[in-house]
C-alpha positions as CSV (number, residue, x, y, z in Angstrom):
1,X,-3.3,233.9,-84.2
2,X,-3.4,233.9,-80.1
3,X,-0.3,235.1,-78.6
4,X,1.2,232.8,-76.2
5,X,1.4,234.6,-72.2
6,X,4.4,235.3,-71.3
7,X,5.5,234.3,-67.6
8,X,4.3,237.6,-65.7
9,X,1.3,237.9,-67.6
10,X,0.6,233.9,-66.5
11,X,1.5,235.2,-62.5
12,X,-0.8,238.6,-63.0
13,X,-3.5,235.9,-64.4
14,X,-3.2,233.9,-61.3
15,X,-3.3,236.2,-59.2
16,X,-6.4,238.5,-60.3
17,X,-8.5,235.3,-60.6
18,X,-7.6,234.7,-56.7
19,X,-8.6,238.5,-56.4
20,X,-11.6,237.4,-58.2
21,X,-12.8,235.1,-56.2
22,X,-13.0,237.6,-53.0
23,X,-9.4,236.4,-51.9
24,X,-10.2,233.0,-51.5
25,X,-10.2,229.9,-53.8
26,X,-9.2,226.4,-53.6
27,X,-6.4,225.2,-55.3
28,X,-8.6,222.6,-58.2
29,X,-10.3,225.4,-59.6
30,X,-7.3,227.7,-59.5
31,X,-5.5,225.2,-61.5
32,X,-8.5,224.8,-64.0
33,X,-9.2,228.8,-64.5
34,X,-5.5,229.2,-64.9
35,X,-5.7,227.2,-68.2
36,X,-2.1,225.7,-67.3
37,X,-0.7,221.9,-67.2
38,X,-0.6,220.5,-63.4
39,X,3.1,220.3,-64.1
40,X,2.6,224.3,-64.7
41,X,0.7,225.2,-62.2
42,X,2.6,223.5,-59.3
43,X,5.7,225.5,-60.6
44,X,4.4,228.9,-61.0
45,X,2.4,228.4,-57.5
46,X,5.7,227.2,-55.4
47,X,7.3,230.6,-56.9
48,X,4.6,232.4,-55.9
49,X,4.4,231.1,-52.3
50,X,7.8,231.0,-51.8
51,X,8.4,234.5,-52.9
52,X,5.1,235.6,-50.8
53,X,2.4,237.0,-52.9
54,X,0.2,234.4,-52.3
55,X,-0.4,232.1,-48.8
56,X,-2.5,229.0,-48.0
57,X,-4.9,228.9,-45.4
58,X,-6.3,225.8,-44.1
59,X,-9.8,226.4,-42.6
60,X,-11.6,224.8,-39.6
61,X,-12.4,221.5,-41.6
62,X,-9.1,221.1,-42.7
63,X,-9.8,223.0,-46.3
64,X,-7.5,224.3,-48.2
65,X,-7.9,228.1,-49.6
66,X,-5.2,230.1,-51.7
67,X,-5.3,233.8,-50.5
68,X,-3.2,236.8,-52.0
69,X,-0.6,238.9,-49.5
70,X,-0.6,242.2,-49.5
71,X,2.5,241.9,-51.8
72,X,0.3,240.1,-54.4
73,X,-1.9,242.8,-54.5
74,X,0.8,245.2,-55.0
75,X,1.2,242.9,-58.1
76,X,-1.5,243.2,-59.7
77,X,-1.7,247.2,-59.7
78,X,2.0,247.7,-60.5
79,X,1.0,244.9,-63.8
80,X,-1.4,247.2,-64.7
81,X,0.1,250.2,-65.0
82,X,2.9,248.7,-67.0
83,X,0.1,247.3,-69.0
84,X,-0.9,250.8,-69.6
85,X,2.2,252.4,-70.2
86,X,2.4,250.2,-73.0
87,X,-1.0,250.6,-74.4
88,X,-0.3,254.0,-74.2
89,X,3.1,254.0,-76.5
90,X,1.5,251.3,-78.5
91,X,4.6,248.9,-78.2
């Protein structure tokens, strides 16, 4: 039975697939590797920006990109050591 990802695992996921992408996607294929609803998506991403772990850059052709702050990276390395603190007391 698949477990269901809870909200912080759905932000760590959003984030390390930006990280992924050498710091640097657009937001379609964000929306489609994230595996979440449009409706989703567009939520989690306005909590993201407006709480600044992740900024939009808009290059010289008027593209948009999705890049992570330095808070964002933070993130992803505090996520994982609380994924390993419980990995290591088997909770």
């Amino acid at each position: 039975m698949n477990k269901k990802r809870d909200r912080l695992g759905v932000i760590f996921d959003i984030l390390k697939i930006i990280r992924d992408h050498h710091n640097s996607i657009k937001p379609t294929p964000l929306l489609r590797y994230s595996n979440l609803s449009s409706a989703s998506f567009s939520e989690y991403y306005a909590e993201l920006d407006a709480k600044g772990f992740v900024k939009e850059i808009t290059d010289r052709k008027g593209k948009k990109y999705i890049t992570l702050t330095d808070k964002g990276f933070t993130y992803l390395e505090k996520y994982k050591t609380i994924l390993g603190f419980i990995e290591e007391f088997e909770l």
